[in-house]
C-alpha positions in Angstrom: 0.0 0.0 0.0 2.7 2.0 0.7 4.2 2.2 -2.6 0.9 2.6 -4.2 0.4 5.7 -2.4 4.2 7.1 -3.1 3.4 6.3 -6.5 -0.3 8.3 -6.8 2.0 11.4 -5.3 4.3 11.1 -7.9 1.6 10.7 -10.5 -0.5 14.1 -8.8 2.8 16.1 -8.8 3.7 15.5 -12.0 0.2 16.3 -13.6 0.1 19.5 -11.1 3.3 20.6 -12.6 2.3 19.7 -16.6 -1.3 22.2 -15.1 0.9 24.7 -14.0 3.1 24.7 -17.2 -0.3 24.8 -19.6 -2.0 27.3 -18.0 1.4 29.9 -17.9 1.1 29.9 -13.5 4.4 29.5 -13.4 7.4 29.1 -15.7 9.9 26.1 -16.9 12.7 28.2 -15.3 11.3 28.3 -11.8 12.3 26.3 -9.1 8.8 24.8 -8.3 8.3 23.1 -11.6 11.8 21.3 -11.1 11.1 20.7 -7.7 7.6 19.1 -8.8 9.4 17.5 -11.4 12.2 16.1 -8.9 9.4 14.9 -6.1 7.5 13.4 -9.1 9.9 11.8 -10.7 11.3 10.0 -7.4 7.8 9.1 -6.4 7.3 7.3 -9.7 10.7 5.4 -10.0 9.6 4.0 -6.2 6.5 2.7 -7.4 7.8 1.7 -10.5 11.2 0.0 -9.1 8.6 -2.0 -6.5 6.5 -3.2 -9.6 9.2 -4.4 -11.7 8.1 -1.9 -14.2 11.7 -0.2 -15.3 10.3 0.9 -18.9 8.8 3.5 -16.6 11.3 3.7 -13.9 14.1 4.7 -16.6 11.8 7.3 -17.6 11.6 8.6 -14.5 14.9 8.5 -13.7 15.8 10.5 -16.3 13.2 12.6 -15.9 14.3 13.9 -12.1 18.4 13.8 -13.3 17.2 16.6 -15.8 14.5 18.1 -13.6 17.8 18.2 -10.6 20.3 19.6 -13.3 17.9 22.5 -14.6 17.1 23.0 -10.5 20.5 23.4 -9.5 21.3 25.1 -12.8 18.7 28.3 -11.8 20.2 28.1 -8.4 24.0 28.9 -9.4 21.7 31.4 -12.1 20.0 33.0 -8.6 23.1 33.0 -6.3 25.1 34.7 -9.0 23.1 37.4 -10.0 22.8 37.7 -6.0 26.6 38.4 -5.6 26.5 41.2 -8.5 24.5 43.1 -6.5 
């Protein structure tokens, strides 16, 4: 039950983040679509890693490495424009 429930989180953070996206809330750049992206993406390799299913946990693994890369990427992007100031 467990990893059913990690896995319907995954599955409600990712489609909050594709509603976000389509709707222009927030942007590609910002740090709460990666960081839905990130929580998402972990939440669906669980689930899928406990099913067996890695079609779908490979996806979701590379899903959440880019989702981490573009998060820390705006990060460096924030802390530098920070230290110009």
């Amino acid at each position: 039950m467990f990893f059913e429930i990690i896995g319907w989180i995954g599955m409600i953070l990712s489609f909050l983040a594709f509603l976000l996206i389509t709707f222009k809330v927030i942007t590609p750049v910002s740090l709460l679509y990666q960081g839905l992206n990130i929580f998402a993406g972990i939440g669906l390799m669980i689930n899928n890693a406990y099913h067996f299913a890695w079609p779908g946990f490979s996806l979701s693994a590379i899903w959440t490495i880019v989702a981490l890369f573009v998060f820390l990427k705006i990060l460096i992007s924030k802390n530098k424009k920070n230290i110009g100031k």
